[in-house]
C-alpha positions in Angstrom: -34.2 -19.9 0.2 -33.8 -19.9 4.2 -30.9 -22.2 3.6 -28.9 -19.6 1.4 -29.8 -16.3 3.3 -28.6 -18.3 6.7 -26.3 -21.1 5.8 -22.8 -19.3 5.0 -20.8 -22.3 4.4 -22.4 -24.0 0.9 -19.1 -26.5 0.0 -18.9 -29.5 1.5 -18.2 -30.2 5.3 -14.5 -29.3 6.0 -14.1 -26.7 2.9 -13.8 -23.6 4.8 -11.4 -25.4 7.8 -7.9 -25.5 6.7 -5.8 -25.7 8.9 -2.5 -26.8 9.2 -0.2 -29.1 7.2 2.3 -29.5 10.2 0.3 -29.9 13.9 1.8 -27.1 16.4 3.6 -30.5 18.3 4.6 -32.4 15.4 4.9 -29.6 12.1 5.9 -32.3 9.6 3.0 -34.6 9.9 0.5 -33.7 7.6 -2.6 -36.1 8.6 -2.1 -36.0 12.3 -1.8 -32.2 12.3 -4.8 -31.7 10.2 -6.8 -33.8 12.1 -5.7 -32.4 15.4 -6.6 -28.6 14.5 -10.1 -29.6 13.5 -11.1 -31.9 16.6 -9.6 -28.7 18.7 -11.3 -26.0 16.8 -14.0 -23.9 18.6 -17.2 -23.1 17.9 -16.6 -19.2 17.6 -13.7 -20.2 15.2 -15.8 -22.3 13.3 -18.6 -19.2 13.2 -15.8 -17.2 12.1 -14.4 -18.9 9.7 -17.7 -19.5 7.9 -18.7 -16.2 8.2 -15.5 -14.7 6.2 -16.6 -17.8 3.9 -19.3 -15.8 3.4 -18.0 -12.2 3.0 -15.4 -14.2 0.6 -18.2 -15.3 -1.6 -22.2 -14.0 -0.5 -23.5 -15.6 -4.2 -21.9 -19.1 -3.4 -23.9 -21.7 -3.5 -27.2 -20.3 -5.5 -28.9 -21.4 -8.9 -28.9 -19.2 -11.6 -33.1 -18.8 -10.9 -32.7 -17.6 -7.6 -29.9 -14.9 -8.9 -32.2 -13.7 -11.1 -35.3 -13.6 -8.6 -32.8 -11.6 -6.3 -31.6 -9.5 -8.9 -35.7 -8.6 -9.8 -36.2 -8.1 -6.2 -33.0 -5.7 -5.9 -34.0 -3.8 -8.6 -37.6 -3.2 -7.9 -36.4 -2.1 -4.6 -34.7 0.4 -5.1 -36.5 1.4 -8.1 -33.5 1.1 -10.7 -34.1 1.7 -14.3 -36.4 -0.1 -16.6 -37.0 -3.6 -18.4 -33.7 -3.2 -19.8 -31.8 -2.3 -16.7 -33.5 -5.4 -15.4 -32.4 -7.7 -18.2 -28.6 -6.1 -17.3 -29.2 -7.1 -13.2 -30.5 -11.1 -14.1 -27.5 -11.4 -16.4 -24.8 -9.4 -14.1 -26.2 -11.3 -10.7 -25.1 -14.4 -12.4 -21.9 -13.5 -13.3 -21.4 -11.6 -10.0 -21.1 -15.0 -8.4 -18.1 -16.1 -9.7 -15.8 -12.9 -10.9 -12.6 -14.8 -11.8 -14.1 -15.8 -14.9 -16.4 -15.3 -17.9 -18.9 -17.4 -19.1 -21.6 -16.4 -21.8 -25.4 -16.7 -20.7 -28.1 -17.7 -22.9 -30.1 -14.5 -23.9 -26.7 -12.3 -23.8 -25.9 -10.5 -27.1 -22.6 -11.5 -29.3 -21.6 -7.6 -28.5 -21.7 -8.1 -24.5 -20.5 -11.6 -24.7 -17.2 -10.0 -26.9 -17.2 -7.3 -24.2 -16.9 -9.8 -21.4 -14.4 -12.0 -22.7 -12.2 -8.9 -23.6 -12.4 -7.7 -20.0 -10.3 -11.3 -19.0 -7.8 -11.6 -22.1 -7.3 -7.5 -22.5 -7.7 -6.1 -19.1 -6.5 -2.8 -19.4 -8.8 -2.3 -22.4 -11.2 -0.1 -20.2 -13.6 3.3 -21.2 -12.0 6.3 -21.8 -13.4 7.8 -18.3 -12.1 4.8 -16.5 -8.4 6.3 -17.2 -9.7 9.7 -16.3 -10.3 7.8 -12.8 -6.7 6.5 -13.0 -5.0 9.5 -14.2 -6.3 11.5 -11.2 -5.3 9.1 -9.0 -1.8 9.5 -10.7 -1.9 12.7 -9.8 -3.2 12.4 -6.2 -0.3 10.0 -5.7 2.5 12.5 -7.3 1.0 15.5 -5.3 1.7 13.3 -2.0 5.4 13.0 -3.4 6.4 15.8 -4.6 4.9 17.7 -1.1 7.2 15.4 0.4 10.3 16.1 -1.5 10.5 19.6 -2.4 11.8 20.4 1.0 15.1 18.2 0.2 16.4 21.4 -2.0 14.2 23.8 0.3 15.6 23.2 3.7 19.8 24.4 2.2 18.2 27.6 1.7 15.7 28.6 4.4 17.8 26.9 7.3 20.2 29.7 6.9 18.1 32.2 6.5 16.1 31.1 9.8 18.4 31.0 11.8 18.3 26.8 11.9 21.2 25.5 9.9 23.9 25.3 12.5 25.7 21.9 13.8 24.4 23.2 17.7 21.1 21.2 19.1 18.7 24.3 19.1 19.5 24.2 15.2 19.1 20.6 14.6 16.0 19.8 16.3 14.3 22.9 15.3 15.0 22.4 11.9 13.5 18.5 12.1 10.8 19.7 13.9 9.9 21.8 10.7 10.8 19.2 8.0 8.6 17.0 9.9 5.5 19.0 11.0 3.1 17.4 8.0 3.8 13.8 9.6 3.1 14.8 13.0 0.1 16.3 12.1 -0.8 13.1 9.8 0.0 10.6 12.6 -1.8 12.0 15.1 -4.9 14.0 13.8 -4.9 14.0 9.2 -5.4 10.3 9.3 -8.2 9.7 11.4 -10.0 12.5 9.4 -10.5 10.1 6.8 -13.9 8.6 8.2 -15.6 11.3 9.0 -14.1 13.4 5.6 -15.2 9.9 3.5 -18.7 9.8 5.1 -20.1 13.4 4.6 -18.3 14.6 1.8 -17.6 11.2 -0.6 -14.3 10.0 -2.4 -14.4 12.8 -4.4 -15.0 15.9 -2.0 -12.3 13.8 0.3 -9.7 14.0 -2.2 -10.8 18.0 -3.7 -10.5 19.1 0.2 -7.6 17.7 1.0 -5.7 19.0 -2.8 -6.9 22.2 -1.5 -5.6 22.1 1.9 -2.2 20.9 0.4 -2.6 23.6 -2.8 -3.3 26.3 0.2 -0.5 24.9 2.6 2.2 25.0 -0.2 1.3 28.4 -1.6 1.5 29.3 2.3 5.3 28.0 2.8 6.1 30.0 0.1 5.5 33.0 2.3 6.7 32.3 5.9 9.8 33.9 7.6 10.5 32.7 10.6 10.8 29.0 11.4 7.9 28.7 13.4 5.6 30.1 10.5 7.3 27.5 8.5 6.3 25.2 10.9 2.7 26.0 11.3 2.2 26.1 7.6 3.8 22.7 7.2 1.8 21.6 9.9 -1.4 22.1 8.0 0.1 20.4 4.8 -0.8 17.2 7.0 -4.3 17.6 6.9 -4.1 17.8 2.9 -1.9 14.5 3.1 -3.6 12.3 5.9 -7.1 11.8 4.7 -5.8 11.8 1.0 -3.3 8.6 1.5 -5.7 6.8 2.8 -9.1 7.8 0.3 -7.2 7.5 -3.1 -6.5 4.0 -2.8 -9.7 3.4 -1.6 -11.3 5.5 -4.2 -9.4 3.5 -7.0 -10.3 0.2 -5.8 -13.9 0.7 -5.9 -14.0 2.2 -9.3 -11.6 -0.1 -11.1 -12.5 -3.5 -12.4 -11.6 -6.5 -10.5 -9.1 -7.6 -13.1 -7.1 -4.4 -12.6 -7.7 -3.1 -8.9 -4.6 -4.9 -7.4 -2.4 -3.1 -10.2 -3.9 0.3 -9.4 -3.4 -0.2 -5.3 0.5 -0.8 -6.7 0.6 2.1 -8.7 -0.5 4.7 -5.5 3.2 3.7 -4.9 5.0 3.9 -8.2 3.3 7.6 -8.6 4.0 8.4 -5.2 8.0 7.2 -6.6 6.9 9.7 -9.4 6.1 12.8 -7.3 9.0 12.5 -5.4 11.2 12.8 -8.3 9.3 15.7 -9.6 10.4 17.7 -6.2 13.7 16.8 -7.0 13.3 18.5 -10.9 11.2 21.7 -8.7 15.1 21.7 -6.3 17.1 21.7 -9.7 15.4 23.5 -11.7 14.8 26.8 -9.2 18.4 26.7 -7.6 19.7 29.6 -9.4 17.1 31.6 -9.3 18.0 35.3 -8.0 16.7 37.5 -5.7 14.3 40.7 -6.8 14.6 43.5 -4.9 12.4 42.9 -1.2 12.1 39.4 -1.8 14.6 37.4 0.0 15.3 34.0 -0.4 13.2 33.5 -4.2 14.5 30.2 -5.1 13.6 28.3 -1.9 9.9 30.1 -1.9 9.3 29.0 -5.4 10.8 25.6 -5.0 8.2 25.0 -1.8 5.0 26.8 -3.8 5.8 24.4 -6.6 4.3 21.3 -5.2 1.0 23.0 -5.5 0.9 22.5 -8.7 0.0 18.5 -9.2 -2.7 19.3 -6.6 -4.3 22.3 -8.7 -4.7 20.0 -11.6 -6.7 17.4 -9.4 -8.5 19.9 -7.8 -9.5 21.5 -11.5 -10.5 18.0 -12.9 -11.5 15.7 -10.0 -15.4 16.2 -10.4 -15.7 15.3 -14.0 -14.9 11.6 -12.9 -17.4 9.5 -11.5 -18.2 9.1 -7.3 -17.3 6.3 -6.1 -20.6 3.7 -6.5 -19.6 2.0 -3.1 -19.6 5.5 -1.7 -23.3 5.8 -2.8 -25.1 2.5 -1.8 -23.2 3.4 1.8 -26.1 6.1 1.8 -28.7 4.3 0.0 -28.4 5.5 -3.4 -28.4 2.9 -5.6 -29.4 4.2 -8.9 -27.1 7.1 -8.4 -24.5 4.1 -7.8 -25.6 2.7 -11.1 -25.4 5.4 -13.2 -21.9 6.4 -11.5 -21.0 2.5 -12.6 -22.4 2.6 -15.6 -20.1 5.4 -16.8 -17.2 3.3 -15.7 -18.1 0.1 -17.7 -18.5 -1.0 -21.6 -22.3 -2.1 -21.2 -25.0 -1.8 -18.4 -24.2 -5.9 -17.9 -21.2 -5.2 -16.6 -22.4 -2.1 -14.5 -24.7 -4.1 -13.1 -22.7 -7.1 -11.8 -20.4 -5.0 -10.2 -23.3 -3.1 -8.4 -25.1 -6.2 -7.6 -22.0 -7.5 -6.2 -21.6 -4.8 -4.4 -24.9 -4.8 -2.6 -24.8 -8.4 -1.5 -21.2 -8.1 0.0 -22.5 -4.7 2.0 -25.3 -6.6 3.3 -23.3 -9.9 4.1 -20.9 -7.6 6.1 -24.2 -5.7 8.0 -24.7 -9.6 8.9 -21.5 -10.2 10.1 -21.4 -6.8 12.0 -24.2 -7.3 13.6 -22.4 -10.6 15.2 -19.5 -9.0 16.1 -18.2 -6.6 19.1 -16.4 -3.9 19.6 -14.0 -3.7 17.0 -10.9 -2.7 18.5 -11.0 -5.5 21.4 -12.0 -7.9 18.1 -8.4 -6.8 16.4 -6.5 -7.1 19.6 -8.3 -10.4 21.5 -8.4 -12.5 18.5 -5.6 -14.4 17.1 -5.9 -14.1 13.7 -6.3 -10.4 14.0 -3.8 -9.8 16.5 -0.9 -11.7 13.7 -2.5 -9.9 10.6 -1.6 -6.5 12.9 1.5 -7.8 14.4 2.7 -8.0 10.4 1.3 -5.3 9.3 2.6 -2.8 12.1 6.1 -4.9 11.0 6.1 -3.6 7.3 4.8 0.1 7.9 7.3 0.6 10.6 10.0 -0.6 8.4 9.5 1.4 6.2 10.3 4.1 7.8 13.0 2.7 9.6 15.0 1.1 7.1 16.2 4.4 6.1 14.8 5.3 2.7 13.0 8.8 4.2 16.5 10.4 5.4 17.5 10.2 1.8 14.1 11.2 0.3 14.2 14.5 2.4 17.9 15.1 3.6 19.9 13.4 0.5 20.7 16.9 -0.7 22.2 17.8 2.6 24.1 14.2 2.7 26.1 14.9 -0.3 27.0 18.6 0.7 28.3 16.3 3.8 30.1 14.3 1.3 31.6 17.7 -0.2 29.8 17.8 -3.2 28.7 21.4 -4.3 25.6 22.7 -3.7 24.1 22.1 -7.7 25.8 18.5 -7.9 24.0 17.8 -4.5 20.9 18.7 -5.9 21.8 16.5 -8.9 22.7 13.7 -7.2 19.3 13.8 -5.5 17.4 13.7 -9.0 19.4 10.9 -9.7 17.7 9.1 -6.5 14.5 10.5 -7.3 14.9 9.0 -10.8 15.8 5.3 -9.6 13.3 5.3 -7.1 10.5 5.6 -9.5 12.0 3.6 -12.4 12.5 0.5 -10.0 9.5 0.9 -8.5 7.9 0.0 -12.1 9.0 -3.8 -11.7 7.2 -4.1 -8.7 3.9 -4.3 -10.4 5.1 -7.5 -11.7 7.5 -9.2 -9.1 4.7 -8.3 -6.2 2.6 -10.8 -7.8 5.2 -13.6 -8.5 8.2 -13.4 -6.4 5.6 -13.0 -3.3 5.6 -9.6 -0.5 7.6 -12.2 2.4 10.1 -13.7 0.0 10.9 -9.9 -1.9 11.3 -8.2 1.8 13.2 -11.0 3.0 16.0 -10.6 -0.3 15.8 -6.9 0.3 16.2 -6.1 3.7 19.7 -7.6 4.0 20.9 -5.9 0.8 19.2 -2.2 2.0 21.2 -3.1 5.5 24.4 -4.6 2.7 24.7 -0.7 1.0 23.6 1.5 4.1 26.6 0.2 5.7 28.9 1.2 2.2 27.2 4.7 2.1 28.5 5.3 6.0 31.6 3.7 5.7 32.5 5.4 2.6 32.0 8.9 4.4 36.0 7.9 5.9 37.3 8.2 3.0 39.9 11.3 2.9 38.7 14.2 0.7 41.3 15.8 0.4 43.6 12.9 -1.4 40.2 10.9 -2.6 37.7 13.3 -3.6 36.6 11.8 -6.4 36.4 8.0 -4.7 34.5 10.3 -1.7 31.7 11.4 -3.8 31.2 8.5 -6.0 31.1 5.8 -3.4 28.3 8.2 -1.3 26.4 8.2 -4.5 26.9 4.4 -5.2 25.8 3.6 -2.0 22.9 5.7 -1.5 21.7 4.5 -5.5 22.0 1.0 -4.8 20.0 1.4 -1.8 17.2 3.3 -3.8 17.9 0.4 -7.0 16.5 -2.6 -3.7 14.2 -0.4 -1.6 11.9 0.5 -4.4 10.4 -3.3 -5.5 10.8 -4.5 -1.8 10.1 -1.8 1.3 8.4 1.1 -1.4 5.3 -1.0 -2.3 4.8 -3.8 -0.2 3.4 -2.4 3.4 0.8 -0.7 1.8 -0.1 -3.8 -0.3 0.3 -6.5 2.6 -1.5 -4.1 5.4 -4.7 -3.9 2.8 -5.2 -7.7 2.3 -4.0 -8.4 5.6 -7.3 -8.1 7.8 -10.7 -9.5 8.0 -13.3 -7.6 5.7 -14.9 -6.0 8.4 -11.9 -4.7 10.4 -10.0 -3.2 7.0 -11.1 0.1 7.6 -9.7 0.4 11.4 -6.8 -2.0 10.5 -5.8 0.6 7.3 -6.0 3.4 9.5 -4.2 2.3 12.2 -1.1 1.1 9.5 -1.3 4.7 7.5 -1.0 6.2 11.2 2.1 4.4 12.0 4.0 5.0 9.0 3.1 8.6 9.2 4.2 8.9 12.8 7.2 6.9 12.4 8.1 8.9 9.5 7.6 12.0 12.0 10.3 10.2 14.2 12.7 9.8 11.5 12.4 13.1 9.9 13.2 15.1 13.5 15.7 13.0 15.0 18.0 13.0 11.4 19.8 16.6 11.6 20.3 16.1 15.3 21.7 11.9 14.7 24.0 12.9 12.0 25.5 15.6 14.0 25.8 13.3 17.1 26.3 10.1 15.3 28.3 11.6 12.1 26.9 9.9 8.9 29.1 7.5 9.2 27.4 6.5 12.2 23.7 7.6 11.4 23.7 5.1 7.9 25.2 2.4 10.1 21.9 2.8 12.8 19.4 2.7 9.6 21.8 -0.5 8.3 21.4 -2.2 11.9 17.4 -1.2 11.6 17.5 -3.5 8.3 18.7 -6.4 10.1 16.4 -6.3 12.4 13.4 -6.1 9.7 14.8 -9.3 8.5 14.7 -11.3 11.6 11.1 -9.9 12.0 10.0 -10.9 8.1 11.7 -14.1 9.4 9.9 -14.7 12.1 6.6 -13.1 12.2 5.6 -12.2 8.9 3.4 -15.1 6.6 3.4 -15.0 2.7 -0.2 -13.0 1.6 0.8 -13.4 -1.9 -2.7 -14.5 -4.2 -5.0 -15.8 -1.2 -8.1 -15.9 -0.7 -9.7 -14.5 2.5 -9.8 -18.5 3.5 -7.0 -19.2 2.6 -5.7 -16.1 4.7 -7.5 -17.4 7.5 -5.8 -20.7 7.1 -2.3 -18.6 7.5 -3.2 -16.1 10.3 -4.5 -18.5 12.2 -1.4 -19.9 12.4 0.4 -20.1 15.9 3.3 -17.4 16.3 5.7 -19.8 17.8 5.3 -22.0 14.8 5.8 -20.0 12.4 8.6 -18.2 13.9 10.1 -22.1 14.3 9.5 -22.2 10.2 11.3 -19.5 9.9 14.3 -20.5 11.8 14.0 -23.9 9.8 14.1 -22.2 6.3 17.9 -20.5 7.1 19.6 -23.6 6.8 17.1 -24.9 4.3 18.1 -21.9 2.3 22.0 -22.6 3.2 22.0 -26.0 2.2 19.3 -25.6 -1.0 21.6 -22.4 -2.7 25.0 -22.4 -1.5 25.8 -26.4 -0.6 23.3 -27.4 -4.0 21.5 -30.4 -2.0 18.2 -31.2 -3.2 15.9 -30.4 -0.7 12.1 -30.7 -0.6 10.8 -27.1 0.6 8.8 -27.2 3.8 4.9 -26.6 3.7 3.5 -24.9 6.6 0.0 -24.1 5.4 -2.9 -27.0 4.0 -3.1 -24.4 0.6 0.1 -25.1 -0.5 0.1 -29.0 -0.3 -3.5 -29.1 -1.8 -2.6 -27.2 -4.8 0.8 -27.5 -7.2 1.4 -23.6 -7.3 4.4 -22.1 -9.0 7.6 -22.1 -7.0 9.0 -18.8 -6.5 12.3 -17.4 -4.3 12.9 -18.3 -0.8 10.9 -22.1 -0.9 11.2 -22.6 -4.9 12.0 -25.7 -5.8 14.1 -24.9 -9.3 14.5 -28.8 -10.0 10.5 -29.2 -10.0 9.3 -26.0 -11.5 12.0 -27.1 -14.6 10.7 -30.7 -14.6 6.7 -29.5 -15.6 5.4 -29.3 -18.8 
């Protein structure tokens, strides 16, 4: 047993160091490459590399005798359950080593072995509380979007009545500043609340304070009259939707089965799309309301108290749903764990693979932690880290700066810009809202297949493509084109949504959570949610005061050039994530920069020559995973001849 508990690495010699195909001197020798890489590796990489091995897998590598002797022992432990509780443990602690698959056990019933094969060919055939879980985190997501967007309609009504909606710079910045208040206060204090909020009140009294904070905050807006009260209760909107952005996900992820947690990380971002287009009904809806008598100003109050209601409903319902199970082994609460699991699967079998699971990949990361440093100076001073943050930063700051947020919380201002009237600008805004949610429903699939590099790098230069037709079309006269005016400012700005939402909308979140090392996740997530928020801040301030210095013409055109330069970065610095394993991420992380950014350079005339000239051209392969295994071709280095040519 010593050897399981201690040895990490139980494949044979060389399984766990990939390296490169191509050497760092020579990148197209295979052999020589390889070889070099593991005669240079160190032993700390080699420690490393086995111990992720580990955290990968903790279950590799033991009989089915000994799962069942560690299942016994885990059970009598912590004192979980009976004799049939300990039948569910043996069975779940052997299929808990390998979770890609189903194989019946001898002893299991023909009702759990029907139950486990349906989990694989029927995957969103899940309890009925199990979409209780999901609908709330639905509804989490579309409270975050709406809070965002209900200020779109808000702002062409309170600005005037402030005092803020002039073209002079006291009037500009002012009225950024209050737009922007939740993100500064997200960026710099809500999203760091998130441990401490996670570890004393759970997943669930995380996401019930925070709904209340926003329920509170938006009933509050609905009240101010001056533009610092707007501010200040703006301001405290962050601290409803820092911690939340960063607990649903995680709350979702350790609820959900395996076979569905990657499509429920996704759909934070399609709901999110939802919420946002909800604000834009709230704008359209509540523009013609009229004044009563004392109350100045109705439709703009109701419009900004509206987004409280998504968050009312999540605060109503959130505790008839499970805690999270993770949440409770974290304070040593395992049959409280497996009830909460039990509630969330078909059988107790199933309950109790996922718990058992759960348990030894909490104790193999205690192991690893406890050979490991400080974990900030880990994320900078190692390599692999230091790329997995250098792309993740890349994608969250992008997606704030390739433009999409000026349209999500000023589009109703654009148009008035572009002379439409006030009701058609609001319109035209739905009609964002709308595409941006609809298109973000293919993502789900084309995340998965077309790959996160190769969809950001298709994207980017078609975001930067219409940005530049939205601006330029701003020059067109209205008073002899009207009509051309207003539909080319709509085209524009609808195209842009129509690319944006599969590409820039859900991949930073995706890529920034499989990006990093087990162990640094938590700090690595943080640190990502931060920047977009802060960025976002940035973006939100500086637009009233860049349009008026800039003209749209010229503010589109500096989000357009921003789009470019996300390209060359996805280029340059940012590896494919798309279906790896945590090795297999190693093996790409661990990657020199210069190298990669040389592969990059080398796939634009590769692309050139492959699309546009029709040569047939072998694609390049960087990493050992993609020469050791025949995987299906997809976008920027698919080979069309050879994917047609298999069976």
């Amino acid at each position: 047993m010593a050897s399981h508990t201690n040895g990490v690495d139980h494949r044979p010699s060389g399984a766990t160091d990939g390296t490169l195909v191509q050497g760092e001197h020579d990148d197209r020798n295979h052999a020589a490459g390889h070889t070099k890489r593991q005669n240079s590796m160190t032993a700390a990489e080699r420690a490393r590399r086995n111990v992720n091995a580990k955290l990968a897998n903790p279950l590799a590598g033991y009989t089915h005798d000994e799962l069942k002797e560690m299942a016994g022992a885990y059970v009598k432990k912590y004192q979980i359950g009976g004799a049939e509780d300990l039948r569910a443990f043996e069975f779940g602690a052997i299929l808990a080593q390998d979770l890609e698959k189903f194989e019946p056990i001898e002893g299991m019933t023909p009702e759990e072995i029907a139950i486990g094969n349906k989990e694989f060919t029927h995957r969103w055939a899940q309890p009925s509380l199990m979409y209780w879980v999901i609908a709330i985190c639905s509804t989490c997501a579309a409270v975050q979007g709406m809070d965002e967007t209900v200020v779109n309609g808000g702002q062409l009504f309170y600005g005037p009545q402030f005092g803020i909606a002039g073209t002079d710079s006291r009037s500009t910045w002012l009225l950024g500043l209050t737009n922007s208040a939740p993100y500064l206060c997200c960026a710099f204090i809500g999203c760091w609340l998130t441990v401490p909020f996670n570890h004393y009140f759970g997943r669930r009294g995380t996401i019930f304070i925070t709904c209340v904070f926003s329920a509170l905050a938006c009933f509050w807006q609905a009240f101010t009259n001056t533009w610092w009260h707007m501010f200040i209760a703006r301001f405290a909107l962050g601290f409803g939707i820092g911690p939340k952005s960063a607990t649903v996900p995680i709350y979702g992820a350790e609820t959900a089965p395996k076979a569905i947690r990657g499509a429920l990380v996704m759909q934070w971002q399609m709901w999110t799309a939802f919420g946002t287009m909800l604000g834009y009904v709230a704008d359209l809806a509540l523009f013609k309301v009229e004044d009563r008598p004392g109350v100045t100003g109705l439709n703009w109050r109701l419009m900004m108290g509206s987004a409280m209601l998504p968050a009312v409903v999540v605060i109503c319902f959130v505790f008839l749903v499970p805690e999270s199970p993770r949440w409770y082994m974290s304070k040593g609460r395992h049959y409280k764990a497996y009830q909460s699991m039990c509630r969330l699967r078909h059988n107790n079998v199933q309950a109790a693979r996922d718990i058992f699971h759960m348990h030894v990949s909490l104790e193999a990361e205690r192991e690893a932690g406890t050979q490991r440093g400080n974990p900030v100076k880990e994320l900078i001073s190692i390599p692999r880290n230091r790329r997995a943050l250098i792309g993740s930063e890349i994608v969250m700051f992008m997606q704030q700066f390739c433009g999409v947020n000026i349209i999500a919380y000023y589009s109703s201002a654009i148009f008035l810009e572009a002379k439409f009237s006030p009701v058609s600008a609001l319109s035209a805004s739905l009609g964002f809202g709308i595409i941006n949610f609809l298109f973000a429903i293919p993502a789900i699939y084309t995340i998965d297949t077309f790959g996160r590099r190769n969809l950001l790098l298709t994207t980017f230069p078609l975001m930067s493509l219409f940005l530049f037709f939205t601006g330029f079309s701003f020059l067109i006269p209205d008073s002899t084109h009207h009509t051309a005016r207003i539909a080319c400012v709509a085209l524009g700005i609808y195209l842009f949504g129509i690319v944006y939402s599969p590409g820039e909308g859900p991949v930073p979140f995706t890529y920034s959570a499989e990006a990093y090392p087990l162990h640094i996740r938590p700090l690595g997530m943080s640190l990502a949610t931060a920047t977009t928020w802060f960025f976002n801040f940035v973006l939100s301030i500086t637009y009233p005061s860049l349009q008026t210095a800039f003209t749209p013409t010229g503010a589109f055109g500096w989000y357009a050039g921003w789009n470019i330069v996300g390209f060359v970065a996805v280029l340059l610095f940012l590896p494919e994530t798309k279906g790896l394993s945590l090795e297999e991420l190693d093996q790409v992380f661990s990657v020199p920069t210069h190298v990669h950014a040389a592969y990059g350079l080398r796939q634009v005339p590769y692309f050139f020559r492959r699309y546009f000239l029709r040569q047939h051209l072998e694609p390049e392969r960087l990493y050992e995973h993609e020469s050791a295994s025949d995987q299906q071709e997809v976008g920027y280095d698919a080979d069309p001849e050879k994917r047609a040519s298999r069976p």
